[in-house]
C-alpha positions as CSV (number, residue, x, y, z in Angstrom):
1,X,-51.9,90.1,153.6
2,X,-49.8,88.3,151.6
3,X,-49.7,89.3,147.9
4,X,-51.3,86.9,145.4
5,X,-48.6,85.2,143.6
6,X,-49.0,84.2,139.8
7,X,-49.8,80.2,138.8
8,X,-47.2,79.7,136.5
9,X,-48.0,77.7,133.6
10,X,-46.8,74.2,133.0
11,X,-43.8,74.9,130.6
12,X,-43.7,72.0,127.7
13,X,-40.3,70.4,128.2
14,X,-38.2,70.1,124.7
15,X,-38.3,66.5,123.5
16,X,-34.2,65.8,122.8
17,X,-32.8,65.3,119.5
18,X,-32.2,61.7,120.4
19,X,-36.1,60.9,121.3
20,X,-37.1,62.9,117.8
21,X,-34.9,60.7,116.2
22,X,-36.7,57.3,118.3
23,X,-39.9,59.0,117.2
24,X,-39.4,59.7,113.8
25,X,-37.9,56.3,113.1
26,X,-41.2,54.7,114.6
27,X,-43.7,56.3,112.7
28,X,-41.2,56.3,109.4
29,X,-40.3,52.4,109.6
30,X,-44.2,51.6,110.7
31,X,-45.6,53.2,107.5
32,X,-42.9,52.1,105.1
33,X,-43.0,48.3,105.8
34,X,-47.3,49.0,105.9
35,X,-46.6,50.4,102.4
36,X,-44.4,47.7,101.4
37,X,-47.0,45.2,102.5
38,X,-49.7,46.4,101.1
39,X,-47.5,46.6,97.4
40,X,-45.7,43.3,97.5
41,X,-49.6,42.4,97.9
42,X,-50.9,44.2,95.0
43,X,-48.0,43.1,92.4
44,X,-49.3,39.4,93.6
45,X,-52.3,40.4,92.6
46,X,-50.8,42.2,89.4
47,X,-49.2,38.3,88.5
48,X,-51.8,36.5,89.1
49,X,-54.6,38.5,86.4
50,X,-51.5,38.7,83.9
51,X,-51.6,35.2,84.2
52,X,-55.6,34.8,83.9
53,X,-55.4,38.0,81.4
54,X,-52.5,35.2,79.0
55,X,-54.6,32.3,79.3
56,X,-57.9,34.5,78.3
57,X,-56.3,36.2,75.6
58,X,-54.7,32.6,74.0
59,X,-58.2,31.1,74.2
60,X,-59.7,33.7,72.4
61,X,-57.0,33.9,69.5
62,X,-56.8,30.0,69.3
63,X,-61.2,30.3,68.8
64,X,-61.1,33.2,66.7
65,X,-57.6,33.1,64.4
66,X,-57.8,29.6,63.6
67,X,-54.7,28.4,61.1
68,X,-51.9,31.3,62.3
69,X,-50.6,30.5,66.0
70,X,-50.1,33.8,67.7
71,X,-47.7,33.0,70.6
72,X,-48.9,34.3,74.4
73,X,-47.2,33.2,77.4
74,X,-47.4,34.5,81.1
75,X,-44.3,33.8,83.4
76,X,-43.1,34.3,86.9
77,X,-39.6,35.9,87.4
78,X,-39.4,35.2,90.8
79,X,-41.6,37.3,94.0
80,X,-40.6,41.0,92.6
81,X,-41.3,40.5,88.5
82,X,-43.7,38.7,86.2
83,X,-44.1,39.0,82.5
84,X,-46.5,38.6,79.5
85,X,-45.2,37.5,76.4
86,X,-47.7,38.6,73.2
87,X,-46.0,38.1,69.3
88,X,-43.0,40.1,68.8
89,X,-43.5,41.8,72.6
90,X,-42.8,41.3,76.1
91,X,-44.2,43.5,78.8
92,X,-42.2,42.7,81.9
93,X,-44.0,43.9,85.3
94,X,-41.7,45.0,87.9
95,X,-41.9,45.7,91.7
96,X,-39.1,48.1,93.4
97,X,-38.3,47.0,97.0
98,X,-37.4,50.7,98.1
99,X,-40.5,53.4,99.0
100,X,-40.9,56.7,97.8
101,X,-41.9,59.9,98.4
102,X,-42.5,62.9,96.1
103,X,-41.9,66.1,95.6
104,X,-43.7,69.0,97.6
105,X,-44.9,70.9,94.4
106,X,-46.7,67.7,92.9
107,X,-50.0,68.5,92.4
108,X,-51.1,65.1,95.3
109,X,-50.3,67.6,97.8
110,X,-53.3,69.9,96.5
111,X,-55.9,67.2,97.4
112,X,-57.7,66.6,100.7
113,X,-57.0,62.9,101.1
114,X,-53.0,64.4,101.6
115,X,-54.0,67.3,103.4
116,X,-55.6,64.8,105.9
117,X,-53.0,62.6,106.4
118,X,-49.5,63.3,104.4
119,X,-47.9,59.7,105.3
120,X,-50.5,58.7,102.4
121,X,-47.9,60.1,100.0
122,X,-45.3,58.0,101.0
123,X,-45.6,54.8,97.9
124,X,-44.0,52.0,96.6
125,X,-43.9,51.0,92.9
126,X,-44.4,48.5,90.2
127,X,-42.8,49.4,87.1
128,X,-43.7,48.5,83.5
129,X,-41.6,47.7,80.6
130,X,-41.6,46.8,77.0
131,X,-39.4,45.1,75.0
132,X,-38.8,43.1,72.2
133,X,-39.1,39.3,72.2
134,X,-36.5,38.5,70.6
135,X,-34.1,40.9,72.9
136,X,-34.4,38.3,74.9
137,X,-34.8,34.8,72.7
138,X,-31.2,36.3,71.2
139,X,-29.7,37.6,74.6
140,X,-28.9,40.8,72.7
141,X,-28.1,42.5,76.0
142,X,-27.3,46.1,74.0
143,X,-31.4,45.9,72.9
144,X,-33.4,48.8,74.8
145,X,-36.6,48.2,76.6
146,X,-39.0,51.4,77.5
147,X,-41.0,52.5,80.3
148,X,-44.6,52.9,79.9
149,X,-45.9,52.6,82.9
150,X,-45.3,53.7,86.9
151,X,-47.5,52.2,89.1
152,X,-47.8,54.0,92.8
153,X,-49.3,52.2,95.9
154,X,-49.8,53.9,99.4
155,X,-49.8,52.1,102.6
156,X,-54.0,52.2,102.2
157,X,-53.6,50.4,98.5
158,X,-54.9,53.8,96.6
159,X,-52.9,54.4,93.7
160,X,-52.4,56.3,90.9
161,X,-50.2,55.8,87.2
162,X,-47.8,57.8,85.4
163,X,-47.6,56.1,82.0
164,X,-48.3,56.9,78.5
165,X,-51.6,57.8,76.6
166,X,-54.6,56.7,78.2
167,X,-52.1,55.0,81.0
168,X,-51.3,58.5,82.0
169,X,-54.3,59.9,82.6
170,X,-57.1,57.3,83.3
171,X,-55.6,56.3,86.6
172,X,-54.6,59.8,88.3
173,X,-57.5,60.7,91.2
174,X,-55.2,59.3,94.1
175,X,-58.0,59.3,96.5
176,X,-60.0,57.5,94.5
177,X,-58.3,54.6,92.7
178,X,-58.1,51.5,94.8
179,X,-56.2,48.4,93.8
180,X,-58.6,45.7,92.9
181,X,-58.8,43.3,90.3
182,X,-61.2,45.3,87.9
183,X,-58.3,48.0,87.6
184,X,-55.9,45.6,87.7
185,X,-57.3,44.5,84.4
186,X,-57.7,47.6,83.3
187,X,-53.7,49.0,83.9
188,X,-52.7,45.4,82.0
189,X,-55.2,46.0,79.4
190,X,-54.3,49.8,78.9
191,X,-50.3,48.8,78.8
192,X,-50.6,46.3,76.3
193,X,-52.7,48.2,73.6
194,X,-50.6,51.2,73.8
195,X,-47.8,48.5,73.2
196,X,-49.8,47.3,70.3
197,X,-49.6,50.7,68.7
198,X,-46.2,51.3,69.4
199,X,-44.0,49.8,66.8
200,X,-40.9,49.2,65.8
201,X,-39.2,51.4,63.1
202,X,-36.6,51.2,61.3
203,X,-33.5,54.3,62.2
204,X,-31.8,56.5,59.8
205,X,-29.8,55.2,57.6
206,X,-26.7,56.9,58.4
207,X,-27.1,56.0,62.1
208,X,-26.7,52.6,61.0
209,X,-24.7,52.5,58.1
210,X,-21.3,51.1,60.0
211,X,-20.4,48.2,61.9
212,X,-17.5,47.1,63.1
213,X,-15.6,43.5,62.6
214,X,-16.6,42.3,66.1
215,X,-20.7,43.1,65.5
216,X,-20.3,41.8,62.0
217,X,-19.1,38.1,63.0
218,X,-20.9,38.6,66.6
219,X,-23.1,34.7,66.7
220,X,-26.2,35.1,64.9
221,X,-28.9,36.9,66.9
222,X,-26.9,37.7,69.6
223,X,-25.2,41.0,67.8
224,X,-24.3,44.0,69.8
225,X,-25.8,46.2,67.1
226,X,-28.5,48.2,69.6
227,X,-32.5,47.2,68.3
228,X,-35.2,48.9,69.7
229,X,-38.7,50.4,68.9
230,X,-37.1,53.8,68.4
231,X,-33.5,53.5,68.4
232,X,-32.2,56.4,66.7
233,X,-35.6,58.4,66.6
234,X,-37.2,60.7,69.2
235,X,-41.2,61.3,69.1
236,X,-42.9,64.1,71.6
237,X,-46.2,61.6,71.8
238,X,-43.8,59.4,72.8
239,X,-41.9,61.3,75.5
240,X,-44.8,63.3,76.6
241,X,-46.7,61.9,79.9
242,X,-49.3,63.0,82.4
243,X,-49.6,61.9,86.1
């Protein structure tokens, strides 16, 4: 009799560099344009309550301020920015066209909503900056705006905000936090207080104590002498954030 011979087991065959690369580039260029969707939906959304959150905010000064015209003004910049114009400031509200990822040490990683399915880290982002009003009534291109705000949307519209003060750390449970319109209002709300409350000071005198002929006859309100809310200062509560 014949010995028994040995099944062999079926042996997985090696998928080839090539069909990795087909595979990768699927799933990769699925999620990303799923993600892009889903933020070039949200910063619609993010347009349209600054443009409810302007109007609001100019009915209630006109009712309430009568006699002293407080200037408000929501504008569209075209489909990837939008600002809000409020007195001396202008918060402009940006959306980047690229998606990122993060780091492996940031803390996301740590959370089962990642752990379940890590493509949920993958985000894109709307970007918020403040300037000055009159940077921009005077063109002074040298005038410096600051970031207060990072705004991070996954493919399922969860996100979460790196920003300053309350910005940073009111909006940081990933699995949580949903776009809708409530915290829409709430991020705009949040951004323009702490832009209240961040002013505009004056830098040390010896910082600023020379200018040169060409600044000096430079057309009115257009001079290349830099302005901004801290030029020539640097505050820890200002450079500290949590996200």
């Amino acid at each position: 009799m014949a010995p028994k011979q040995k099944s062999k087991k079926p042996t997985k065959k090696k998928k080839s560099a090539f069909r990795l690369i087909n595979d990768v580039l699927k799933l990769k260029s699925a999620t990303k344009n799923q993600i892009y969707d889903s933020t070039l939906e949200s910063f619609q959304e993010f347009k349209a309550e600054l443009e409810v959150f302007a109007n609001d905010l100019r009915r209630s000064l006109d009712k309430t301020n009568k006699g002293q015209r407080i200037p408000v003004k929501y504008a569209s910049k075209g489909e990837f920015e939008g600002e809000v114009r409020f007195a001396g400031d202008v918060l402009y509200f940006m959306m980047h066209s690229n998606i990122f990822n993060f780091d492996d040490d940031h803390k996301m990683y740590k959370t089962k909503y990642i752990k379940d399915d890590d493509l949920r880290t993958y985000c894109g982002v709307i970007q918020v900056f403040n300037f000055l009003s009159d940077s921009i009534k005077y063109n002074r291109s040298n005038d410096v705006g600051y970031l207060i705000a990072r705004i991070f949307v996954n493919k399922e519209k969860h996100f979460f905000v790196e920003g300053k003060r309350q910005l940073g750390f009111l909006y940081n449970e990933f699995e949580k936090n949903k776009i809708t319109k409530t915290n829409i209002r709430k991020i705009i709300e949040s951004a323009v207080l702490y832009t209240l409350d961040f002013d505009l000071l004056t830098p040390p005198y010896d910082e600023v104590s020379q200018v040169t002929l060409q600044e000096k006859i430079a057309e009115t309100g257009s001079s290349k002498i830099k302005t901004g809310k801290r030029v020539g200062f640097r505050f820890q509560a200002d450079s500290d954030h949590l996200g």
